[in-house]
N, C-alpha and C positions, 0 to 999 in steps of 0.2 A: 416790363415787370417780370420777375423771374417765377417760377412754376414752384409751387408748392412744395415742400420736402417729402419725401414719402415717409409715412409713419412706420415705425418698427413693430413689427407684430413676431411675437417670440412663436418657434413651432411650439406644437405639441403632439410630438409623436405616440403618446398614449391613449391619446382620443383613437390614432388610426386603427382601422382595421385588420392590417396585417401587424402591428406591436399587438392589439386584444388575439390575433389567432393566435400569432407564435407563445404568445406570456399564459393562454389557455390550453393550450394542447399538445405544447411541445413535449412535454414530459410523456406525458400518451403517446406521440409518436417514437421518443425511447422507447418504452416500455415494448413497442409492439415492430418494433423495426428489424429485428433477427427473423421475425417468424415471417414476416412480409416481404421483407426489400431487399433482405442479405441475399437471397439465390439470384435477382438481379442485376442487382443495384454493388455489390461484394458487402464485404464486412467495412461494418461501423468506423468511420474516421472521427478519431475524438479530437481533433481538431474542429472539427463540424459543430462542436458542441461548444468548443471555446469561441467563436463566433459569435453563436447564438446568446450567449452570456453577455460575451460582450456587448453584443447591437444591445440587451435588454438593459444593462447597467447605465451603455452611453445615451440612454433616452432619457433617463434621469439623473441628470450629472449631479444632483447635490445630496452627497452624502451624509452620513451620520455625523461627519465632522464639519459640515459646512462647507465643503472646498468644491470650489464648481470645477471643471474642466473645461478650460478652453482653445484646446488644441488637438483634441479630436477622441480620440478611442481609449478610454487607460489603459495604461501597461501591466 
């Protein structure tokens, strides 16, 4: 007899913990990231930020128009 199929379970990356930190504070860590992290860390890469937009958009791929993405990260 063959083995059961495994059920699909859809993620949900906004239940996790790290989507609620980054989707809650991120802007706060803009906000305060020159006075804190530039003397270390150097100056702000806004690339860093188009990331972060992105990971948060591609956790919820269905947009205002309906269209899911199913190919990874949108352009």
């Amino acid at each position: 007899m063959a083995a059961p199929a495994a059920v699909y379970r859809p993620r949900n990356p906004q239940s996790s913990d790290y989507y609620r930190c980054v989707e809650d504070y991120f802007e706060t860590f803009l906000g305060i990231y020159d006075e804190y992290f530039s003397r270390q860390y150097g100056f702000w890469r806004p690339y860093a930020e188009q990331v972060i937009y992105r990971y948060l958009d591609a956790a919820c791929p269905v947009l205002d128009t309906g269209v899911i993405y199913t190919t990874g990260l949108p352009a």
